[in-house]
N, C-alpha and C positions, 0 to 999 in steps of 0.2 A: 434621566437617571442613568447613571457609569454602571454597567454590568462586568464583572471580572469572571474570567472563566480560563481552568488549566484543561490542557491534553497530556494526557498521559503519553509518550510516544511509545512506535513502537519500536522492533531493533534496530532497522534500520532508519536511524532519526533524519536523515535528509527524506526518503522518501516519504515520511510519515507527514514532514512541515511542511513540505513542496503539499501535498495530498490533501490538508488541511487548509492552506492560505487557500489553492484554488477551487473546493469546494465552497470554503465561507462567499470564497468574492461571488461565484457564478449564483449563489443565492442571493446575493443583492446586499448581505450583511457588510454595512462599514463598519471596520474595526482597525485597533493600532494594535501590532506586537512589542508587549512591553517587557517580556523574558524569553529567554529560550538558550537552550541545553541540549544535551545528547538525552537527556530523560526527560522532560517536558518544556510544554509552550506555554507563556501566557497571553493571552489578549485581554484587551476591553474595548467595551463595545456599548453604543447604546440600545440595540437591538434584544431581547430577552428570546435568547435561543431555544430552540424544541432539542433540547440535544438528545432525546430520546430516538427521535427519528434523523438527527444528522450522524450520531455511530451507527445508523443501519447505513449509513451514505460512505463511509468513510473506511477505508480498509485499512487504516494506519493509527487508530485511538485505541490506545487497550482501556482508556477511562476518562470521560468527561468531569468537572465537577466545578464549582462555583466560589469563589474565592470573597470570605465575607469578612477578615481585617487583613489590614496589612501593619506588619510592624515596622521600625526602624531596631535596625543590630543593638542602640543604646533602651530601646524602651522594650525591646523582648523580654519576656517573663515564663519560662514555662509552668513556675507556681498558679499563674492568674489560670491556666488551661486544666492544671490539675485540680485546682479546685472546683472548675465550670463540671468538669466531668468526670470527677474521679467516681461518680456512682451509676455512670453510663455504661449500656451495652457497645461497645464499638472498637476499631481497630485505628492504628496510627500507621501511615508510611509519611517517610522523611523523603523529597524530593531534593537534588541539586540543579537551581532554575537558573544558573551562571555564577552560584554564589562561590567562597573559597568552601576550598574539601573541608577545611580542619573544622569550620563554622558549622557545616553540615553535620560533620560527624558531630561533633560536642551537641548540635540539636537534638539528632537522635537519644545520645545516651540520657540529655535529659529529659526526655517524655516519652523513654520507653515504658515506665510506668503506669501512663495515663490510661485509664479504660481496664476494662475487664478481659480485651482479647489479647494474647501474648505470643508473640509469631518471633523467631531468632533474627531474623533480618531487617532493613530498615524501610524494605515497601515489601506489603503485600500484594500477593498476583491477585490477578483477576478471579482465580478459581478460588482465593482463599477468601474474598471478599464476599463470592457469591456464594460456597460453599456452606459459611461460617454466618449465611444470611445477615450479610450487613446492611446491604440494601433496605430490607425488609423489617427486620427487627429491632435496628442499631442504626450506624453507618460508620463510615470512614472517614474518621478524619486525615483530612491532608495539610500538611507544611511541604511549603515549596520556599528555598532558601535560593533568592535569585541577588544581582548582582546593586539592584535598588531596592531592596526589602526583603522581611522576610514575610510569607503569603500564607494564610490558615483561612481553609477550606473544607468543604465536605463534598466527596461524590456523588455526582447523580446516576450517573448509571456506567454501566463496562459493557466491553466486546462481546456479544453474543459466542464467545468460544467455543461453546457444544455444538450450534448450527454450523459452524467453518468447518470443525472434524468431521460432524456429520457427512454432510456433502461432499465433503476430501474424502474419508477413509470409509463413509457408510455408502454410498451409491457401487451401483451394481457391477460398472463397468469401468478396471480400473486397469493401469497397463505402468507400472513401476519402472519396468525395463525400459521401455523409450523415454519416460520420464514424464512427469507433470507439473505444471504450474502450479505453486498455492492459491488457494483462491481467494486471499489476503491480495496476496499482488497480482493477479486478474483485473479483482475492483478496482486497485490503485492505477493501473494500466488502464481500464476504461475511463477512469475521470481523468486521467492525465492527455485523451483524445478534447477532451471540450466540445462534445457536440449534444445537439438535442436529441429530445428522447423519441424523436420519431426518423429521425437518419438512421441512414441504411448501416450498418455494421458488418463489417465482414473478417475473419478469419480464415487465413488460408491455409494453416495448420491444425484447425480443428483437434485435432486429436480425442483427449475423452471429453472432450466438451467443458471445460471448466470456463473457461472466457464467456463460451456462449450460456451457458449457468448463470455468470454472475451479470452479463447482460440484462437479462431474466427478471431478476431481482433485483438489480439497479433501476428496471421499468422502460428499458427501451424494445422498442417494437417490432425494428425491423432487422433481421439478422441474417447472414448467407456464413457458414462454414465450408470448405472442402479442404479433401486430404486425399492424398496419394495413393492409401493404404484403405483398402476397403473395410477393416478389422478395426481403426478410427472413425469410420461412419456412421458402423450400428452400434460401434461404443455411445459417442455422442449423442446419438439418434434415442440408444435405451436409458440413459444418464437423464437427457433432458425429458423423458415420460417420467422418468422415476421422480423427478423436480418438479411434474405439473400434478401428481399423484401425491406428493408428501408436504408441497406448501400450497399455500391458498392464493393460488392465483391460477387463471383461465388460460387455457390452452390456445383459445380463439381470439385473445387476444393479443395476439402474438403474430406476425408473420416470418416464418423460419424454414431457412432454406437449409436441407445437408447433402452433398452429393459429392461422389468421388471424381478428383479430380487431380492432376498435379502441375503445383505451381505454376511451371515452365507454359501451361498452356490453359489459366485462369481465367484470360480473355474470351476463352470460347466457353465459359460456363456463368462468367457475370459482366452484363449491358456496362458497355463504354462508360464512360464519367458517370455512373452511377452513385459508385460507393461514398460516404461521407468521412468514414474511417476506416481503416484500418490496423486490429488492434491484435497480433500475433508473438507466439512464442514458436520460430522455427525447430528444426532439428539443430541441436546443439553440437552434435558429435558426437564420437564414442568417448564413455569416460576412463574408458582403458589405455584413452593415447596419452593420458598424463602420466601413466606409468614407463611409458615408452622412452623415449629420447627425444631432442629435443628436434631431430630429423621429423624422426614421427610424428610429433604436433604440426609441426610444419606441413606436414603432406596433410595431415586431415583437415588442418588452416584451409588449404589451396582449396580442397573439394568444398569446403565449406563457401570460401571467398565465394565460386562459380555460381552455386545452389541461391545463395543470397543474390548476387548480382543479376542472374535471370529471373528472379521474384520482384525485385526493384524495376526492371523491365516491364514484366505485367503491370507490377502496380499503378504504375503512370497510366494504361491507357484504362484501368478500373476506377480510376479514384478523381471526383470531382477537382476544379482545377481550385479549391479553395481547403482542400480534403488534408487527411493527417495521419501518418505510419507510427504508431506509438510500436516499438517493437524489440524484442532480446536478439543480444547480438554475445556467442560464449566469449569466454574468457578463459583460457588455460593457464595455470601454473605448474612450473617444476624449475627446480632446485633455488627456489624463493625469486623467478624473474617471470614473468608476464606476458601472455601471446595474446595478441589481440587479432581481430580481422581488418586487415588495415585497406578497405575498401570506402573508405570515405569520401574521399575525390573523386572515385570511379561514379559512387553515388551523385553524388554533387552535378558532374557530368551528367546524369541523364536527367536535370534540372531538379531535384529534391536541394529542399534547405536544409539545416539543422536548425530543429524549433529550441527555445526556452523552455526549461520546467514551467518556469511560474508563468503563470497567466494573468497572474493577481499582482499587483506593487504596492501593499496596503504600508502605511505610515510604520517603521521598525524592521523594513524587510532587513534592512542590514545584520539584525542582530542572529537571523537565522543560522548564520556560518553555516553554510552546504557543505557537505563534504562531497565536493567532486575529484574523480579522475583527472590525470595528465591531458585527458581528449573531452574536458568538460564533460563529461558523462558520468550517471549514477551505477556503482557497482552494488547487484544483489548477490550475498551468498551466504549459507547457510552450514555449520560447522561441520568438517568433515567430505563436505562435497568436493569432489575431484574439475568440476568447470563450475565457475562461476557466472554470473546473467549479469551482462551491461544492458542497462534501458538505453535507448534513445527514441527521439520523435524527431520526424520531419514532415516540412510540408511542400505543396505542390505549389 
């Protein structure tokens, strides 16, 4: 039996797909991608997914859900759907899964109607879903207009959201000024490492502890943080009690190292080829040099380039010879033109490779269109912010 199922993406739809393909494959799930969008993905599969338990896996789904007809553009009907359910509790979002705009939009207009719930735009968020108890009472219905059909569905479940902010904005020890990770892209950074759940993890920027947080709860074992800055120690240090105190999971089960250290001299604080990954967000920079010129960017580039390239040092004689740097490297703009750290080569030189996103080449990869960088790299950024986060991986 052919199982269809949509993801919902999140904003940033390469990393969400990239996030996705390689989660599905390292589960063993075969599947073919038969849509995909900057708003969602579809696959089918003959596997019947737990997708309860793969959106706690995945930092990139705002909503799984199950795709049970497919139309053709000439046999669509939205009467036949008004009729199924014009006396239903539930909600309607209109998806674009490749399909054209105008299609989309005229879908919308015609099964804005449908159902009891009435929301002004044509997807419901996450919080209206679960706020408006769809899950529970009703549910959502979904259309996904992709470029071979058109897809009608219902959700099964969304992004636990209140546990992210929790954790982000409710834990004790938080430090805004130097900056933090979301812990959306922490998890997507640890599954984009591909290692098992009993290798060593390390972060060498620790900071509040968010990486090693979502380690935690990803279920891997073994973890080593350090930082520079002893004020990131017992941040982390009071972050990860307040994590073993507010979710159900055992303190003892866990081996977790945090101690101050910096970079330049990590070898003396973690055993030779040890590490299996390494999964870090350094210091970015100040984001006041985007205010500057473009001299200034520049000067803060060089100290940055230095700070990075003595970290790529350590990490070679830390990181197994089969190991993997998943790591943010900033990105500055002003007056609409791009600074990047143009250490690449230098990298390359002290034998690191640049890895692939995907891990996984399941049948459809083509249709994913990645949006990559000039330097094949994924840009993260978030409205308003003065440096933006290039991911990259490499291995040893």
């Amino acid at each position: 039996m052919t199982n269809t199922y949509f993801f919902v993406l999140g904003t940033n739809h390469t990393l969400s797909k990239i996030d996705i393909v390689n989660v599905l494959g390292r589960k063993g799930i075969d599947f073919e991608i038969i849509e995909a969008s900057e708003e969602v993905m579809i696959i089918s599969t003959g596997t019947e997914i737990e997708v309860e338990k793969l959106i706690l896996e995945l930092g990139s789904a705002a909503k799984i859900g199950k795709i049970s007809k497919v139309y053709q553009e000439d046999d669509w009907s939205a009467e036949s759907l008004r009729k199924e359910f014009s006396k239903e509790e539930l909600g309607i979002s209109v998806y674009n899964a490749g399909g054209k705009l105008r299609q989309t939009d005229k879908i919308f207009r015609e099964t804005r109607n449908i159902g009891n719930i009435k929301e002004g735009g044509r997807i419901l968020s996450t919080v209206t879903v679960d706020k408006k108890g769809l899950l529970r009472d009703g549910f959502e219905l979904v259309i996904c207009n992709g470029s071979k059909g058109i897809y009608v569905g219902k959700t099964l479940t969304i992004q636990d959201y209140e546990s992210y902010s929790f954790r982000d904005y409710g834990r004790p020890a938080r430090d805004a000024f130097s900056g933090m990770i979301p812990p959306k892209l922490a998890k997507m950074m640890i599954n984009l490492a591909g290692k098992e759940k009993t290798d060593l993890f390390l972060d060498p920027f620790c900071g509040s502890g968010t990486i090693l947080q979502e380690l935690v709860l990803l279920g891997y074992k073994n973890m080593v943080g350090t930082d520079s800055s002893e004020k990131s120690v017992t941040d982390s240090t009071t972050n990860l009690n307040w994590l073993f105190e507010k979710y159900p999971i055992k303190k003892n089960d866990f081996a977790i190292k945090i101690v101050n250290a910096d970079v330049r001299k990590l070898s003396s604080q973690v055993s030779f080829k040890t590490a299996s990954a390494i999964v870090t967000e350094p210091y970015l920079g100040s984001p006041k040099a985007s205010y500057f010129n473009e001299e200034g960017i520049r000067k803060e580039i060089k100290k940055l380039e230095e700070l990075y390239l003595a970290a790529f040092d350590e990490f070679r004689k830390v990181l197994k010879d089969n190991g993997v740097v998943v790591i943010i490297f900033p990105v500055f703009r002003f007056n609409n033109k791009f600074f990047y750290l143009e250490i690449l080569e230098q990298i390359k030189k002290l034998g690191f490779k640049k890895k692939d996103y995907l891990q996984e080449n399941p049948k459809g990869t083509e249709l994913l269109r990645l949006n990559l960088s000039s330097r094949d790299s994924v840009i993260f950024f978030r409205p308003g912010q003065t440096i933006s986060r290039e991911i990259f991986i490499f291995s040893l």
